[in-house]
C-alpha positions as CSV (number, residue, x, y, z in Angstrom):
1,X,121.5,220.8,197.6
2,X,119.2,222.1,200.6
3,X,119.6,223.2,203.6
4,X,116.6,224.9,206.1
5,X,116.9,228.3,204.4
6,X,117.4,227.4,201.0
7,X,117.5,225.2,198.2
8,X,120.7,225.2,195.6
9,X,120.0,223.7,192.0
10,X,122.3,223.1,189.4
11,X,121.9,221.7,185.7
12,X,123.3,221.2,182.3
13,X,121.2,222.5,179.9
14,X,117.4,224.4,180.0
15,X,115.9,221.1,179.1
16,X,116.4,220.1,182.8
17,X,113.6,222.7,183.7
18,X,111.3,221.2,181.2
19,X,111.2,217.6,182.6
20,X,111.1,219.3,186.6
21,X,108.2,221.0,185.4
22,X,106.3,217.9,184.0
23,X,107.4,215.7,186.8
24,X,106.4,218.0,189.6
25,X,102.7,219.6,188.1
26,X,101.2,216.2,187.0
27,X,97.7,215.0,186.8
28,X,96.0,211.8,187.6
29,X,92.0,211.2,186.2
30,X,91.9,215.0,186.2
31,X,92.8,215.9,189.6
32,X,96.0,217.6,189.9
33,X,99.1,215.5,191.1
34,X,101.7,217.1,193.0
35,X,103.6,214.2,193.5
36,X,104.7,215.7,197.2
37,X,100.8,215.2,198.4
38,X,101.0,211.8,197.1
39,X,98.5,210.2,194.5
40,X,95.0,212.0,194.3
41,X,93.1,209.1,194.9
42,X,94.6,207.8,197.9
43,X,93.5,211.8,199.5
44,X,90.3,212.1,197.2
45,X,88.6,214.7,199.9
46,X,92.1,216.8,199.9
47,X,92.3,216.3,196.4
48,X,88.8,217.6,195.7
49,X,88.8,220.7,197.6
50,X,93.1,221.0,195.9
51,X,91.2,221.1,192.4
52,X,88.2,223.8,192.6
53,X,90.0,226.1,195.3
54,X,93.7,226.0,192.7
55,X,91.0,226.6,189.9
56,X,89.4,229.7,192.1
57,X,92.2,230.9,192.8
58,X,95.5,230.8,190.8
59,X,94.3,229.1,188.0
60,X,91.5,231.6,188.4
61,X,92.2,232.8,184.5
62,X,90.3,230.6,182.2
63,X,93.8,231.2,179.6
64,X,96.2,229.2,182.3
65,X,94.3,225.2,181.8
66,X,92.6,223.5,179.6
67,X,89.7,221.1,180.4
68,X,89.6,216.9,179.6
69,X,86.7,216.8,177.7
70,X,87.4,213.1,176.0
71,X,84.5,211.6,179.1
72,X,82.5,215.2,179.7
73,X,84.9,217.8,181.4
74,X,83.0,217.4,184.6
75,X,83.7,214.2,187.3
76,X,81.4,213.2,190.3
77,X,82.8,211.4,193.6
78,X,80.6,210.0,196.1
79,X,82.6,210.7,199.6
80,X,80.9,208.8,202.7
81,X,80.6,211.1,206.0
82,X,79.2,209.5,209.1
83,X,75.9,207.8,207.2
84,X,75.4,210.2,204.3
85,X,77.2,210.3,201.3
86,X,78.1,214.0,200.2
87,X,78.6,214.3,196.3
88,X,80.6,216.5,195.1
89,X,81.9,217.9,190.7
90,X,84.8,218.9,189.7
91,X,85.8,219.8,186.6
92,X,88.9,217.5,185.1
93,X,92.5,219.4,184.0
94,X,93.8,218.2,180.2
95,X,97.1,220.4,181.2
96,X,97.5,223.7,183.0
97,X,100.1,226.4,182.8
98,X,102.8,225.4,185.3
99,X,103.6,222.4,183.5
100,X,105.0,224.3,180.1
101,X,105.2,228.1,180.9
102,X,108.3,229.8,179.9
103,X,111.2,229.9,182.3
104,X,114.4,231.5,182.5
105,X,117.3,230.8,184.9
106,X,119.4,233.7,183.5
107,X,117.1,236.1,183.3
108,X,114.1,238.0,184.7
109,X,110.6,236.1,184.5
110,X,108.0,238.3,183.8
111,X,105.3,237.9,186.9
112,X,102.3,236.7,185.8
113,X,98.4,236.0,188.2
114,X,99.4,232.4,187.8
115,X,102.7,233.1,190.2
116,X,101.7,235.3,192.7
117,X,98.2,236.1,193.9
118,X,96.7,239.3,192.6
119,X,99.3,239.9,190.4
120,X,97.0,241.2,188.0
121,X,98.7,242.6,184.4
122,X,96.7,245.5,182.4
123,X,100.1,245.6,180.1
124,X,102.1,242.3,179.2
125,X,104.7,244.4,178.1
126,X,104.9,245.9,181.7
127,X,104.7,243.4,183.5
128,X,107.2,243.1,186.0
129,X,109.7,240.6,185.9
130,X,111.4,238.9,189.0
131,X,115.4,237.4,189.5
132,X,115.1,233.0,188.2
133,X,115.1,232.0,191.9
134,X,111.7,234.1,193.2
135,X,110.0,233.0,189.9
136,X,111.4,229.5,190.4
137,X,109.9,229.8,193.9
138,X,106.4,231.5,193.2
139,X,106.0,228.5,190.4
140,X,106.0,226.1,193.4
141,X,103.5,228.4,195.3
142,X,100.4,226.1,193.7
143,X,101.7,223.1,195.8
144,X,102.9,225.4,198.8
145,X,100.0,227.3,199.5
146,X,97.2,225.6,202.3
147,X,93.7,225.8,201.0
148,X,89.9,226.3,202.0
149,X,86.7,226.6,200.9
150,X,84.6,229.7,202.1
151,X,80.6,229.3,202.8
152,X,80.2,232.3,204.1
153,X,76.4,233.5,203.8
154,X,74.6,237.0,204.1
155,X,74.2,239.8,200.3
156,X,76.8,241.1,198.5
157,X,80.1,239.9,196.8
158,X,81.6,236.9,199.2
159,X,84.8,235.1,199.1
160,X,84.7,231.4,198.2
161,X,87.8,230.2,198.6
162,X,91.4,231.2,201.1
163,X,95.0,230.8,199.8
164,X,96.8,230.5,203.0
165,X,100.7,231.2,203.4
166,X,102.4,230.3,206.2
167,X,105.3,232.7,207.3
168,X,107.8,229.6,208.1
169,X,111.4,230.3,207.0
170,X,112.6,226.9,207.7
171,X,111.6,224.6,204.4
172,X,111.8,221.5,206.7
173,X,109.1,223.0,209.0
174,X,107.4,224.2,205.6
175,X,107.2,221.4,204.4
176,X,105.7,219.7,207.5
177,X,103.6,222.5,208.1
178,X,102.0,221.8,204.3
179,X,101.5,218.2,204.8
180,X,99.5,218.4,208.2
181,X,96.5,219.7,206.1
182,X,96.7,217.0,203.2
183,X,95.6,214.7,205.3
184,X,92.4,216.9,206.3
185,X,89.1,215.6,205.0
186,X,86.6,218.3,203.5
187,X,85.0,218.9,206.8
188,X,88.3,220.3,208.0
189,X,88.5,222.2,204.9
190,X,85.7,224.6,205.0
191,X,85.7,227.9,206.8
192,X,83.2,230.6,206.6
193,X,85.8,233.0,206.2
194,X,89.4,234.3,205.6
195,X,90.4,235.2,208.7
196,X,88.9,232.0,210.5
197,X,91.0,230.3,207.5
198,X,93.9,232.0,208.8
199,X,93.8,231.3,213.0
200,X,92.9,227.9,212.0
201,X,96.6,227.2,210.4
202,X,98.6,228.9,212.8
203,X,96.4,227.0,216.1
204,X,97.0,224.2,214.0
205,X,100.4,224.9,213.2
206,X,101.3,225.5,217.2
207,X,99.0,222.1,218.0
208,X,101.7,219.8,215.9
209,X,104.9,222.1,217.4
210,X,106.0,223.4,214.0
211,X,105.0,227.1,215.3
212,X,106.8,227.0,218.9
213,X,105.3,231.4,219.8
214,X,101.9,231.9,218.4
215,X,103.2,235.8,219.3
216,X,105.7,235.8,216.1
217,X,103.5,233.1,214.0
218,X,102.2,234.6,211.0
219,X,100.5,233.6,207.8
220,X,99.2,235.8,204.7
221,X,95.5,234.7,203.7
222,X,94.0,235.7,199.9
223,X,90.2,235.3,199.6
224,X,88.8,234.9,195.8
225,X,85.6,235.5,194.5
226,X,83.9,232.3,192.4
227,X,83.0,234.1,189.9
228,X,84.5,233.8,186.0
229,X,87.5,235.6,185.4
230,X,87.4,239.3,185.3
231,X,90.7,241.4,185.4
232,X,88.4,244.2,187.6
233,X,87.4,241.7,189.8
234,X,90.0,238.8,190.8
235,X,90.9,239.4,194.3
236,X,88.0,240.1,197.6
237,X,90.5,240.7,200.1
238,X,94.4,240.1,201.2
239,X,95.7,240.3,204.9
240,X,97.9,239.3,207.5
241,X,97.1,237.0,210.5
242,X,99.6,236.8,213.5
243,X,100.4,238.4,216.7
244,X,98.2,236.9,218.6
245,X,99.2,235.1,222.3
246,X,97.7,232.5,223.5
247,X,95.6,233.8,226.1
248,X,94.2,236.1,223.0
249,X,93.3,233.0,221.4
250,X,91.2,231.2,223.7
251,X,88.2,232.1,222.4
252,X,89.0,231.1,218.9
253,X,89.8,227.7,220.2
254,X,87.2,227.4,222.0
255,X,84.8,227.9,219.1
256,X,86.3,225.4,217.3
257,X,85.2,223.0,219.6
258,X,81.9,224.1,219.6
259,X,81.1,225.5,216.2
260,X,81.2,221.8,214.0
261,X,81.1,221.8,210.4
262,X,78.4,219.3,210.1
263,X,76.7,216.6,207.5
264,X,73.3,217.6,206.8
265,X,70.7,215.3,205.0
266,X,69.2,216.1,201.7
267,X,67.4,213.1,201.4
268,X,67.6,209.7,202.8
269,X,71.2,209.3,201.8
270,X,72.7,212.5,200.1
271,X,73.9,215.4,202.6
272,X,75.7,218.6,202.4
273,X,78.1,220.7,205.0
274,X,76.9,222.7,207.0
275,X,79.1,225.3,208.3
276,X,78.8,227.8,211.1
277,X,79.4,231.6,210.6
278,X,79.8,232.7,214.4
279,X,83.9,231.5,214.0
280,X,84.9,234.2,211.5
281,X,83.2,237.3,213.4
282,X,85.4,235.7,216.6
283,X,87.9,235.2,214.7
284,X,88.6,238.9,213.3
285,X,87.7,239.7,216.7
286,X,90.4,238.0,217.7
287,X,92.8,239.5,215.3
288,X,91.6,242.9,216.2
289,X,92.4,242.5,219.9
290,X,88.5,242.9,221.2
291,X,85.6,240.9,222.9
292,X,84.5,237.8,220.7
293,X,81.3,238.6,220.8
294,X,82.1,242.6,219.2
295,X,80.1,243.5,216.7
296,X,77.4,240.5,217.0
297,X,74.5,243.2,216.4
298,X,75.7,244.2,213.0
299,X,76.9,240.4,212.1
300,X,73.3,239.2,212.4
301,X,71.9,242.6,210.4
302,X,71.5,240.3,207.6
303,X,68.5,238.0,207.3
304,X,70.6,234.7,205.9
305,X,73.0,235.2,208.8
306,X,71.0,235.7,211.7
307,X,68.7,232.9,210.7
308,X,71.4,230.5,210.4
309,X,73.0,231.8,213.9
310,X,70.0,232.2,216.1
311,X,68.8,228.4,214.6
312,X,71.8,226.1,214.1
313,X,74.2,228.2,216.4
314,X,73.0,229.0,219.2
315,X,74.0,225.8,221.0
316,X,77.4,226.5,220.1
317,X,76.6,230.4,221.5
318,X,75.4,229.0,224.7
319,X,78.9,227.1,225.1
320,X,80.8,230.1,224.7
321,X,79.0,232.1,226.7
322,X,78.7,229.6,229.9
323,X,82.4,229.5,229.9
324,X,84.1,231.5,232.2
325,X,87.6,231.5,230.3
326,X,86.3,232.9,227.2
327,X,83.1,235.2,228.8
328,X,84.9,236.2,232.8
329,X,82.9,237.5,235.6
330,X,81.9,240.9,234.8
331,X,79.6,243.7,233.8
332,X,79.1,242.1,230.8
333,X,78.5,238.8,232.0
334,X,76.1,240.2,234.4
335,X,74.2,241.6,231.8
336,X,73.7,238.7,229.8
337,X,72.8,236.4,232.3
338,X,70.0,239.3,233.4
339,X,68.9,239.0,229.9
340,X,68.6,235.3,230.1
341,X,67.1,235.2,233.4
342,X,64.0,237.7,231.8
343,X,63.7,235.9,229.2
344,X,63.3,232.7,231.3
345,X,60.7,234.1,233.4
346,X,59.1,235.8,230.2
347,X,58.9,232.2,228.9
348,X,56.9,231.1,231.8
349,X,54.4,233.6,232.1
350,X,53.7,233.3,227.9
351,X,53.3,229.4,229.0
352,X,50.8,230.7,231.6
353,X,48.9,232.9,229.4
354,X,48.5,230.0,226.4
355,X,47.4,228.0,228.7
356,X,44.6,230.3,230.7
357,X,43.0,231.1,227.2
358,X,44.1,228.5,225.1
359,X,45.4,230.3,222.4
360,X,48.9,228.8,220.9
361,X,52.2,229.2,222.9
362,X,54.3,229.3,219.9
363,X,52.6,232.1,218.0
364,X,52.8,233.7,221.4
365,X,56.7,233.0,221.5
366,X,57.3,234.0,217.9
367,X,55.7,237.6,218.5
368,X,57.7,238.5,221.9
369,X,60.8,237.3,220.3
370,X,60.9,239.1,216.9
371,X,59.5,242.3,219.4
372,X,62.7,241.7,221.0
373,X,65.0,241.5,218.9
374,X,63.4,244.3,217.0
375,X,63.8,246.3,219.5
376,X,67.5,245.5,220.4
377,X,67.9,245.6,216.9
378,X,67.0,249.2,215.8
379,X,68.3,250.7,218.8
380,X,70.8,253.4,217.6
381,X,72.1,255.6,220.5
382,X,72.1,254.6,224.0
383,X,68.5,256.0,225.8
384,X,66.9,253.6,222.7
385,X,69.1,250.1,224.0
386,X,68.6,251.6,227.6
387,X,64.8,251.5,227.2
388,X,64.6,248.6,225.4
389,X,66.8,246.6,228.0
390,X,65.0,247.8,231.3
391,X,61.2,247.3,229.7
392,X,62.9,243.9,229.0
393,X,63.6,243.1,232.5
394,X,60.6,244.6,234.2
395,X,58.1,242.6,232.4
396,X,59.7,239.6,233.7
397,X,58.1,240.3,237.2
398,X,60.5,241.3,240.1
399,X,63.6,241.9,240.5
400,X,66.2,239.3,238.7
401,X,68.6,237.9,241.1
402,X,71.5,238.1,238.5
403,X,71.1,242.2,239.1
404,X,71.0,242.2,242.7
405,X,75.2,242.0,243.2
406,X,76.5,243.2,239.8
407,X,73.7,246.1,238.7
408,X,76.5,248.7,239.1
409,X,78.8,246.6,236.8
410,X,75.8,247.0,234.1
411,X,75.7,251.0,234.4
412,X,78.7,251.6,232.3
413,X,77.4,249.5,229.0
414,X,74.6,252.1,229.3
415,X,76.6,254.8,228.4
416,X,77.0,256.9,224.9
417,X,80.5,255.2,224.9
418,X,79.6,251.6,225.7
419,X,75.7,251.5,224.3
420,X,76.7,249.4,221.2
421,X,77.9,247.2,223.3
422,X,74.9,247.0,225.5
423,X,73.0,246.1,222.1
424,X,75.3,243.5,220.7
425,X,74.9,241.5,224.4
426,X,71.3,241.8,224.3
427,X,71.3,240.1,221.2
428,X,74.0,237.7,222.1
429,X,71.3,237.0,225.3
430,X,68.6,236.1,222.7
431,X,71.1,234.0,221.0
432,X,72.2,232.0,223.6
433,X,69.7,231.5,226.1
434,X,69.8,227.6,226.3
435,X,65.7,226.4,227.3
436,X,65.5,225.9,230.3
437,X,63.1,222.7,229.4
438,X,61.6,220.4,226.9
439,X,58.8,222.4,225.6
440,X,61.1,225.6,225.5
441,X,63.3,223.9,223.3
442,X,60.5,222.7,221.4
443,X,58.8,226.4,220.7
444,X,62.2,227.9,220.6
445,X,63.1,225.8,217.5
446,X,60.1,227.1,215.8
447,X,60.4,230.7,216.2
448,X,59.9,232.4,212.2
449,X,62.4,235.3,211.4
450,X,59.7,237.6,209.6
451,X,61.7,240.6,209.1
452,X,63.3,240.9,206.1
453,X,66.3,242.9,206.8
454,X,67.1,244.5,209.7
């Protein structure tokens, strides 16, 4: 029996557990089969991502499956995107624990990782245990739970996979809320982090009218390492997304049209995804109720990063800052489009120069810009950003025309309290400026990163 809030079992014996189990955690050539998805092959991109991000995550515990190994324990598909082919492993299931784990509907189940993300043991004999229905329920959390795969780049320990829970307490909606991303291909299921995971569900969510008020939508996200299982180190990070209006989310949405995971060629035939980074730093901006573009100084700190955004994002950059929804009129705008208009004219009179000594324009490019950034860069209180800003503008030549109305609006981000911001826009500037010509777009293509880290 079931009604929107909950669903009422009944049964004769135990055995009646056993055969739900098998019927509803199947698999099908290796993949898992959760007969409610339908059959794995019909959805081979959901059902690839399903099989590594379950294994990253719940499954996580190399003691809760057991590996096919009668044909290699290892499969390769061939998925066609656009004119490439992207080729992808995964690593074929024999059985896995929710198909024959223990379970009690008379008494307590003792939680186990398998159930509940993070639910990390150090004692089995402490565990705690939870009432038949939440254990029933948490068993079910495998086929429940929306999930992504995280290419985030930049050092240190990074997440490579997103649980995502919806906070829907009808099961109808639930269950049409889960099913909206079986049908995603793996271009729509790759993130470059948690949060973006997140704000992509509940715009999603709100896009198909299951989620009516963004401002009460919630979901719970949980981002796993890929590494092999350690009980020190199982879970990154666990956090809420929700609360956020719609007007909050404009610029979120407006990345997503302009950030594109993309098919990128290897060779004549084989590519790989490429996916943007600039969406999560928006997208905890978001959640965090400040400017999208908060924090971009620090974001791009990190060699990997920065070369990937100031190369393969800065079209999408240009987009957001153009639009006068997601970037208004103000001091801020000002400021960039100062930056843009010095670094226009700065273009021209590099152009000049190459061409009065004949010496290369690129190499002459490449130096200014890395002086730039540099400079923006390693500013770290607000006469060092000041500086760097007005010798900026006044070797442009003249005054700029986008500081003749709105210079007073540019004071303030000159100030101790506003100076980071003054840095993070001049690096946004750099980021975004969107050539202006041919040969501009030619030279600014080939601009090297040479610093290592900052």
């Amino acid at each position: 029996k079931r009604d929107a809030k909950s669903v009422s079992i009944t049964w004769q014996d135990e055995k009646f557990f056993e055969v739900l189990f098998k019927k509803s955690f199947g698999i099908k050539d290796g993949l898992f089969y959760f007969p409610a998805f339908g059959d794995p092959e019909q959805k081979l991109q959901h059902a690839v991502v399903l099989q590594e991000a379950v294994l990253g995550t719940l499954l996580q515990n190399q003691k809760t499956r057991d590996w096919d190994k009668s044909n290699g324990s290892i499969s390769t598909v061939s998925i066609k995107i656009d004119d490439g082919v992207l080729v992808r492993k995964y690593r074929r299931l024999l059985s896995y624990v929710h198909q024959t784990a223990d379970f009690s509907p008379v008494r307590g189940n003792k939680l186990r990782g398998w159930l509940s993300p993070g639910a990390i043991t150090w004692n089995e004999n402490l565990a705690a245990e939870n009432p038949p229905a939440l254990a029933l329920a948490l068993r079910f959390l495998v086929v429940g739970a929306i999930y992504f795969e995280i290419r985030g780049r930049g050092k240190g320990a990074k997440p490579r996979y997103a649980l995502v829970i919806p906070d829907i307490d009808d099961l109808e909606k639930y269950a049409r809320a889960r099913s909206i991303f079986v049908d995603y291909g793996i271009q729509d299921l790759q993130a470059a982090g948690g949060a973006e995971a997140g704000l992509r569900v509940l715009v999603e969510l709100e896009a198909k009218k299951v989620v009516e008020d963004l401002n009460t939508a919630a979901c719970r996200v949980f981002s796993f390492d890929d590494v092999p299982w350690s009980r020190w180190k199982t879970r990154v990070e666990i956090f809420e997304v929700g609360g956020v209006s719609g007007l909050d989310l404009k610029p979120f949405k407006m990345a997503r049209q302009v950030f594109k995971v993309k098919p990128v060629s290897r060779n004549d035939t084989d590519i790989f995804l490429d996916v943007p980074q600039v969406p999560e730093l928006i997208a905890r901006n978001v959640l965090d109720r400040r400017p999208w573009w908060y924090g971009f100084a620090n974001f791009v700190l990190d060699k990997e990063v920065r070369q990937h955004v100031f190369y393969y994002e800065k079209g999408g950059l240009a987009k957001m800052v153009e639009d006068r929804n997601v970037f208004p009129e103000g001091g801020e705008r000002v400021f960039v489009e100062a930056c843009h208009e010095a670094w226009r004219r700065r273009l021209g009179q590099l152009g000049q120069r190459a061409r009065r000594e004949g010496i290369s324009f690129q190499n002459l490019i490449n130096r200014e810009f890395e002086r730039l950034r540099v400079a923006f860069s390693r500013s770290k209180n607000a006469s060092a950003i000041r500086a760097a800003v007005t010798d900026f503008w006044s070797r442009s030549g003249g005054s700029l025309v986008s500081l003749r109305d709105g210079w007073r609006d540019v004071l303030p981000l000159f100030s101790d309290q506003n100076w980071q911001k003054a840095r993070d826009l001049a690096l946004l500037a750099l980021a975004s400026y969107k050539p202006a010509s041919k040969e501009e777009e030619e030279v600014l293509n080939e601009i090297v990163d040479e610093e290592g880290g900052e």
